[in-house]
C-alpha positions in Angstrom: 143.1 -105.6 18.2 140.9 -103.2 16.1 138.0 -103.2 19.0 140.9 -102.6 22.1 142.3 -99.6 19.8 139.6 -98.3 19.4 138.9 -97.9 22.9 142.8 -96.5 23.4 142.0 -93.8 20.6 138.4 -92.5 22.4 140.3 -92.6 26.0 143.2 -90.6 24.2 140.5 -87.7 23.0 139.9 -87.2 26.7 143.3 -86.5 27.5 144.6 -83.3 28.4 147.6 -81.2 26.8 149.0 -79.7 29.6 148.8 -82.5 32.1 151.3 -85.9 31.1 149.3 -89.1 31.8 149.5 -92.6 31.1 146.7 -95.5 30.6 145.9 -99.1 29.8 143.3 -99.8 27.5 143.9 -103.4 27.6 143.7 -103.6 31.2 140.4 -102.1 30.9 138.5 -104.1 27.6 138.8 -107.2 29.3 136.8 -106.1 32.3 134.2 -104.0 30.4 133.6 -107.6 27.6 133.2 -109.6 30.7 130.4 -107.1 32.4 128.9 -106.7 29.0 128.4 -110.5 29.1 126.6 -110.5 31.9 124.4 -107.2 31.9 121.1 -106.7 29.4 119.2 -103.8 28.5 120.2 -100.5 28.7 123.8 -101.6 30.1 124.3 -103.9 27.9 123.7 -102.3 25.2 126.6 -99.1 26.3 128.8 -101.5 27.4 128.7 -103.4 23.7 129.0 -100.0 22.4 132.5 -99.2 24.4 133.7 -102.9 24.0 133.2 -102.3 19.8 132.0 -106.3 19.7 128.3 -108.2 20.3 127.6 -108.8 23.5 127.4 -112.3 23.0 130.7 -112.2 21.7 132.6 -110.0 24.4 133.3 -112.7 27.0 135.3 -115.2 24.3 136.9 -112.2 23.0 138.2 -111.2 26.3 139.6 -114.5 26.7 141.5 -114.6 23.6 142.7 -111.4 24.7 144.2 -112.3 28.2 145.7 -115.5 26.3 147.5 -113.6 23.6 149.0 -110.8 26.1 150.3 -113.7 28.5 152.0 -115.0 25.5 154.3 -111.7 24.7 157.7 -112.3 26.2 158.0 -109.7 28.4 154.5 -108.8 29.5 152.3 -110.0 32.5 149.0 -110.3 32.5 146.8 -111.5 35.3 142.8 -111.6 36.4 141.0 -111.6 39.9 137.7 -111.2 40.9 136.6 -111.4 45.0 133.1 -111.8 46.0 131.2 -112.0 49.5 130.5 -115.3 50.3 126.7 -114.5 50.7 126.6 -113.2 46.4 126.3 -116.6 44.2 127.5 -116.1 40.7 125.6 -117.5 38.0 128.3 -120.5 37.1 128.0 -120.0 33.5 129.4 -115.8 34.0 131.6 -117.3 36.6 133.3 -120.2 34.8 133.9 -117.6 31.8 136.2 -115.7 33.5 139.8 -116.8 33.4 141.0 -115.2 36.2 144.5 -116.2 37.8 143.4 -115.6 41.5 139.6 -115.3 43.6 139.1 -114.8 47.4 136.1 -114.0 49.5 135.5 -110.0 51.2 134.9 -110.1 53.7 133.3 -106.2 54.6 136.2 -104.7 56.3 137.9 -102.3 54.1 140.8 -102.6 55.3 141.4 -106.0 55.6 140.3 -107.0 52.0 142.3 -103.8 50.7 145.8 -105.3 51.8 144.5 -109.0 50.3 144.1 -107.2 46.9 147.1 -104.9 47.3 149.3 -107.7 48.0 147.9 -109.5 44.8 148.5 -105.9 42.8 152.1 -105.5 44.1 153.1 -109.2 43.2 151.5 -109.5 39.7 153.4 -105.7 38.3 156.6 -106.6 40.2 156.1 -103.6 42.5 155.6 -101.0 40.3 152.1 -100.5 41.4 151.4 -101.3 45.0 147.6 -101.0 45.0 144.4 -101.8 43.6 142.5 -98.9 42.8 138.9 -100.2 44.1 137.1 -98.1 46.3 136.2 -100.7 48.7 132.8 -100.4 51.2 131.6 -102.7 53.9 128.5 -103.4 51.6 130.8 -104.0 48.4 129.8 -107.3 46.8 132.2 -108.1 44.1 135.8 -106.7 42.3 137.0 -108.0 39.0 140.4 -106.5 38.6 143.3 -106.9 36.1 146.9 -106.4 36.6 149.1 -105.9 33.4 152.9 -105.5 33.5 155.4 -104.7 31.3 159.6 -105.2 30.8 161.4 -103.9 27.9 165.2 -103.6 27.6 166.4 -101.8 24.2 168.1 -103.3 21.6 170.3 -100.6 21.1 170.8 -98.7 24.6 170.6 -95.0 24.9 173.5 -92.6 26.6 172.0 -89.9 28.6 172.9 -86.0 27.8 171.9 -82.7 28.7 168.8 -81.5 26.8 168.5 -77.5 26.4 165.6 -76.7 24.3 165.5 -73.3 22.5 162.0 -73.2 21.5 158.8 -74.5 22.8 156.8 -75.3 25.8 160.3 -76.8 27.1 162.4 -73.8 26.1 164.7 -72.8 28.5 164.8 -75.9 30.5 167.6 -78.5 31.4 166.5 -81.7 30.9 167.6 -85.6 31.0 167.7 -86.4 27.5 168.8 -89.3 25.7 170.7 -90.2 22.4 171.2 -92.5 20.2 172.2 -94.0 16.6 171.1 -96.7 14.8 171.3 -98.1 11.3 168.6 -98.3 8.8 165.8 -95.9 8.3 162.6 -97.5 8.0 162.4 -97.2 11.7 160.8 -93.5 11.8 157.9 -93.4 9.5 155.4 -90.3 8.7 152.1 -90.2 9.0 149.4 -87.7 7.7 146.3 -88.1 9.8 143.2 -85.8 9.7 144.5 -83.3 11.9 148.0 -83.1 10.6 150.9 -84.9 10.1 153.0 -87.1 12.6 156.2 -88.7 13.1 157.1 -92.0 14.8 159.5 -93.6 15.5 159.8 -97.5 16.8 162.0 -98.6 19.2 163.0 -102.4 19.4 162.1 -103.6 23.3 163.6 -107.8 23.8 162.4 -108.6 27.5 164.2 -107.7 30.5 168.0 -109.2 30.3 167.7 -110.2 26.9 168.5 -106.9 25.4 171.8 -108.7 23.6 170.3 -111.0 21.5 170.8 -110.1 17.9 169.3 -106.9 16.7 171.9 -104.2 15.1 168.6 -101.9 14.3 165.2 -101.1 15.6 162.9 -102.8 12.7 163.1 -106.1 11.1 163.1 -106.8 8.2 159.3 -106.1 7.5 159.6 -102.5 7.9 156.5 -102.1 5.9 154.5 -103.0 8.5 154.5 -100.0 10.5 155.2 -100.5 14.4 152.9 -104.2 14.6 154.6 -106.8 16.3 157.7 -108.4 15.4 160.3 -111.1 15.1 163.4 -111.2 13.1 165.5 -114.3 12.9 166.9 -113.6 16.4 163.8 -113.7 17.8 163.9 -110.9 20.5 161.3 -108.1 19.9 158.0 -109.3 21.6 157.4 -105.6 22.4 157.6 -102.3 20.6 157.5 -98.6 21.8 156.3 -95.9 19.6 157.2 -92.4 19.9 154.7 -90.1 18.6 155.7 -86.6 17.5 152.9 -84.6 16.3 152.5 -81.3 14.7 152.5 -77.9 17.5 148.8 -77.5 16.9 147.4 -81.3 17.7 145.8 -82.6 20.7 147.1 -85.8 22.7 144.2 -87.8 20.9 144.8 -86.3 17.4 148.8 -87.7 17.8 147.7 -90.9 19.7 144.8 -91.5 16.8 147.3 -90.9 14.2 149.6 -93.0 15.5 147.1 -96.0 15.9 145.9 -95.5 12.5 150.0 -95.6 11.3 149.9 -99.2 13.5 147.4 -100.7 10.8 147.8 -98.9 8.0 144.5 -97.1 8.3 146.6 -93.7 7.7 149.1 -92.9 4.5 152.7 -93.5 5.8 156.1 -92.8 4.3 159.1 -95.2 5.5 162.1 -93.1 6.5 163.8 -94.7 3.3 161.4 -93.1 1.2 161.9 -89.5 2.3 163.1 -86.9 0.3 166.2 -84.6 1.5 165.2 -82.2 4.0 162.3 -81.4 6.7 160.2 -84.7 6.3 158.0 -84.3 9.3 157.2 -83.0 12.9 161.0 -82.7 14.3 162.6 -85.1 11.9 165.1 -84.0 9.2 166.8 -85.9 6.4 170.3 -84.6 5.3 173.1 -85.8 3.4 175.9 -86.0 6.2 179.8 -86.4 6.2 180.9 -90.2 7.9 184.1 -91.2 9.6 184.3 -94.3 7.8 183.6 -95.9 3.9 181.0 -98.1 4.8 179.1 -96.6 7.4 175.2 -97.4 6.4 172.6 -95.0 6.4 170.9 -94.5 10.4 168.7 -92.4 12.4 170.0 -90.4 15.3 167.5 -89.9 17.8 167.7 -88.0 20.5 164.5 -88.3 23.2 163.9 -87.6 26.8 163.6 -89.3 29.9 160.4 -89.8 31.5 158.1 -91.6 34.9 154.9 -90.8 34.3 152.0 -92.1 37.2 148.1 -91.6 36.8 144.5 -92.2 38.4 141.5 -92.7 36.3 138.1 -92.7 37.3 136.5 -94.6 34.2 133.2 -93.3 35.2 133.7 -89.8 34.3 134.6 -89.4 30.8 130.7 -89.8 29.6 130.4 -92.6 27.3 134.1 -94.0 26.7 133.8 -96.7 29.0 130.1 -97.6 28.6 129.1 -97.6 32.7 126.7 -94.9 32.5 123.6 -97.1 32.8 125.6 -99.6 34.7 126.3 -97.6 37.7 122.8 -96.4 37.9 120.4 -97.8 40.3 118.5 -99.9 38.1 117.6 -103.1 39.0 118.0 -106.1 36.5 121.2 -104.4 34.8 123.6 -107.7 35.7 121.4 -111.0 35.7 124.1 -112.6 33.9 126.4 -112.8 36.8 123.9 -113.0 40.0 120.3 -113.1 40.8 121.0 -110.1 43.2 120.3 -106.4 41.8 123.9 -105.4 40.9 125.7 -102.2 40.2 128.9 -100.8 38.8 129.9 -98.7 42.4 133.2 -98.2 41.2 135.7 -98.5 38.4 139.3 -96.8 38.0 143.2 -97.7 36.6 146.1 -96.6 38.5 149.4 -96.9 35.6 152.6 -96.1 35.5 155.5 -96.0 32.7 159.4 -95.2 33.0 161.4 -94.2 29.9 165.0 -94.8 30.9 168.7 -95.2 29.1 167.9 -99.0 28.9 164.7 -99.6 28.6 160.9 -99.4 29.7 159.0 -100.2 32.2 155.2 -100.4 32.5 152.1 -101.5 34.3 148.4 -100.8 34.9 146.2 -102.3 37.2 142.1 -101.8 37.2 139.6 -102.5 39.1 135.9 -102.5 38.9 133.7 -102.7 42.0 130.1 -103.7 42.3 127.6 -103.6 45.3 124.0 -104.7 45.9 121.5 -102.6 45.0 118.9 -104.5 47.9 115.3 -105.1 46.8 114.2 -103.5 43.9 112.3 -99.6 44.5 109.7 -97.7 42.8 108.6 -94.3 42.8 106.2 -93.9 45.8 104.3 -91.2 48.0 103.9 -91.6 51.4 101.7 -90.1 54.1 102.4 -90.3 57.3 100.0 -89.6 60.1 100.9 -89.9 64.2 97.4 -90.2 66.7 99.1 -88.8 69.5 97.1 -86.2 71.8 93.4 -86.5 72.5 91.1 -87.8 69.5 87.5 -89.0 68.4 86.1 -91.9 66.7 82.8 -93.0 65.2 81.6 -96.2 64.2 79.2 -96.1 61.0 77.4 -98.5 59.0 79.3 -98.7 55.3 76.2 -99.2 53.2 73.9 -96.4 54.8 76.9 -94.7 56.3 75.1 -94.3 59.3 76.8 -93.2 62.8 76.3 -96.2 65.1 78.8 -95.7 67.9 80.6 -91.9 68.2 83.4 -91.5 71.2 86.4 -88.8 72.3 89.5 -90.9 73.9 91.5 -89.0 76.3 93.2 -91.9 78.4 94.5 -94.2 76.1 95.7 -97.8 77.7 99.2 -97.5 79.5 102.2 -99.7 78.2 102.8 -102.8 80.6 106.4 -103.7 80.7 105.0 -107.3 82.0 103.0 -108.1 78.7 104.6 -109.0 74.7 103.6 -106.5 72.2 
C-alpha cells in the first residue's frame, strides 16, 4: 500500500492546477513491478526506484496486488499481455504474470487495436472504450491493465444549484450536491507540510447495494482515517475522499496531505474533536438550532458534480515512472522476459471518474508497449568509396613494395543478363 501511494503522491506533484485530471496509480505499479522483474542494469535499477520495492521482490508484490484489488466488492481488475508469435518469453517472466487474457499481434494496427479495445471496453463496463497503446507493425509485446470501479452512496445526495461568491468558481452556476448525515468523525483535518486540509469520507457499498445498513459515512473505527472498512452490515468495500486544501496548495500538496491523513503519517483531528468555529479549509463547526429533541450531531455537506477524462503519457514526467533508461535503445535492458533486445516504445493510462447524486463511477486502463530493438549497434565510422569512371592500378610486391604490374582501365567488363552474379 505504502509503495503504490507513494507512486500516487509523486504522479500528484506533476499535476496541474488549472487543468482537472484524473489517474490510476494502481493500474500503473502492477505493470512497472512486472518490467522491473524482468529488466537489469540501468533499467532495472529506475524501475525499482519508481516501484519503491527490490527488484526481486516486484513481480510477487504485483501479484498480491492484483489479488487484493479483485477481492474489493465493487472493483475490477484485470491483466493482458499480447505478443507476436515470432517473440518467445522467458517462461519463468511469463508464468509470473497473472494476467486474465493473452492473444498473438499480429502487425496490423488496426486489426490488433480493435482485439484490445474490445478487451478494454468489456473489463471497465464501457466506460473506457480503448486501450491506450500506440500500436506499430514492428510492435512486439503490450502488457495492459484494466481497473474498474462502482460505488453507490450510503446516503444519496440531492442535486441544487451551486452559486459561488468567491473564488476561481465565483460567479458560476453550477450542479451541486447536498447532503446530511449523522456523526462527525467523517470530516477530519489534516496539517501537512504545506498547510492544512480537510477531508471528508464518503461511504461507497457496490453498485445496487447502496441499502444495506449504514445511517452514516464512517464505521465505527473512525480513528482510522479514510482506510478501508466494514461495519457489521458489511457494505463499504470502497471509500471516496474529498480533499479540500488551503487557497495557496498545489494538486500534489492536497493529494500528499491527504495520503499521509490515509495512514496516519500526518496529525489529524476527527470532526468530533473540533472546537466551535472555522476548523479548516471550507469546514465550520457551529452550534445550530434542530427541529427535533433527539436529532444527533451530523455534517452537512454540500459538493459538486463532476466527469472528469484524461490521457497520460508515462514517459514524460522524468523519473515518476522509472522508463527513462527503459525506453532507450540499449540493448540487454529486458533479458528477463526475452532473449530479443527489448524496449519500452510506449506506455500511457487513459481514466475516467463521474461524481454523481448516487454514486461514483471509475476506471483506468494502461498499457505499456515494447518493440524489438534488432541486433545490437555500436558507434561506428564509415567510408564509403564508389570506382566508377576511368581508374589505375598497380600490383606491388608487400615486403619490398615494389611495382610489379601498373595499368589504367577504361573499359570495364559489360554486365551479361545471361550469367549469375
Amino acid at each position: 500500500m505504502r509503495a503504490v501511494n507513494g507512486l500516487t503522491s509523486r504522479w500528484a506533484a506533476t499535476a496541474s492546477a488549472d487543468r482537472g485530471t484524473v489517474f490510476s496509480a494502481p493500474g500503473v505499479w502492477p505493470l512497472l513491478a512486472f518490467l522491473a522483474d524482468g529488466a537489469s542494469g540501468a533499467a532495472r535499477a529506475e524501475l525499482s526506484a519508481a516501484v519503491g520495492l527490490p527488484a526481486d521482490e516486484a513481480a510477487s508484490a504485483a501479484r498480491e496486488l492484483l489479488a487484493a484489488m479483485d477481492r474489493v466488492r465493487g472493483m475490477d481488475a484485470a491483466l493482458g499481455l499480447w505478443t507476436r508469435r515470432t517473440l518467445t518469453l522467458r517462461d519463468a517472466w511469463r508464468d509470473g504474470v497473472p494476467v486474465d487474457a493473452s492473444g498473438v499481434l499480429t502487425g496490423d494496427p488496426g486489426v490488433d487495436a480493435a482485439a484490445l479495445d474490445a478487451w478494454a471496453a468489456r473489463r471497465t463496463d464501457g466506460q473506457i472504450e480503448r486501450v491506450p497503446a500506440e500500436l506499430a507493425p514492428d510492435t512486439e509485446l503490450v502488457l495492459a491493465s484494466a481497473l474498474a470501479l462502482r460505488a453507490d452512496w450510503v446516503t444519496p445526495f440531492e442535486p441544487q444549484l451551486l452559486a459561488p461568491t468567491a473564488g476561481p468558481w465565483r460567479g458560476r452556476r453550477i450542479a451541486g450536491l447536498q447532503r446530511s448525515a449523522p456523526g462527525l468523525d467523517a470530516v477530519r483535518i489534516g496539517r501537512g507540510p504545506a498547510g492544512r486540509v480537510t477531508g471528508v469520507t464518503l461511504r461507497g457499498a457496490p453498485a445496487g447495494d447502496g441499502d444495506r445498513g449504514g445511517d452514516g459515512d464512517r464505521s465505527g473505527d473512525g480513528d482510522r482515517g479514510g482506510d478501508t472498512h466494514r461495519d457489521g452490515c458489511g457494505d463499504a468495500d470502497v471509500d471516496i475522499q474529498l480533499l479540500l486544501g488551503e487557497p495557496h496548495m498545489t494538486p500534489g500538496d492536497v493529494l500528499t496531505t491527504g495520503l499521509g491523513m490515509l495512514t496516519d503519517d500526518v496529525p489529524t483531528a476527527s470532526g468530533d474533536e473540533l472546537a466551535p468555529g472555522p476548523a479548516g479549509p471550507g469546514a465550520v463547526l457551529r452550534e445550530t438550532l434542530a427541529d427535533t429533541r433527539d436529532e444527533p450531531p451530523h455534517v452537512a455537506l454540500c459538493t459538486v458534480e463532476f466527469t472528469l477524462d484524461a490521457e497520460h503519457d508515462l514517459l514524460a514526467p522524468p523519473g515518476v515512472f522509472g522508463l527513462a533508461a527503459a525506453s532507450e535503445r540499449r540493448p540487454g535492458s529486458f533479458p528477463g522476459i526475452s532473449d530479443r533486445p527489448l524496449r519500452v516504445e510506449s506506455a500511457r493510462q487513459t481514466a475516467t471518474a463521474t461524481f454523481s447524486p448516487t454514486g461514483f463511477r471509475a476506471a483506468a486502463v494502461t498499457a505499456v508497449t515494447m518493440d524489438w530493438m534488432g541486433l545490437p549497434s555500436h558507434p561506428t565510422t564509415e567510408l564509403t568509396v564508389t570506382v566508377d569512371r576511368p581508374f589505375g592500378f598497380l600490383a606491388v610486391h608487400r615486403t619490398s613494395r615494389l611495382a610489379l604490374a601498373a595499368g589504367w582501365v577504361t573499359d570495364p567488363e559489360p554486365y551479361r543478363e545471361d550469367e549469375d552474379h
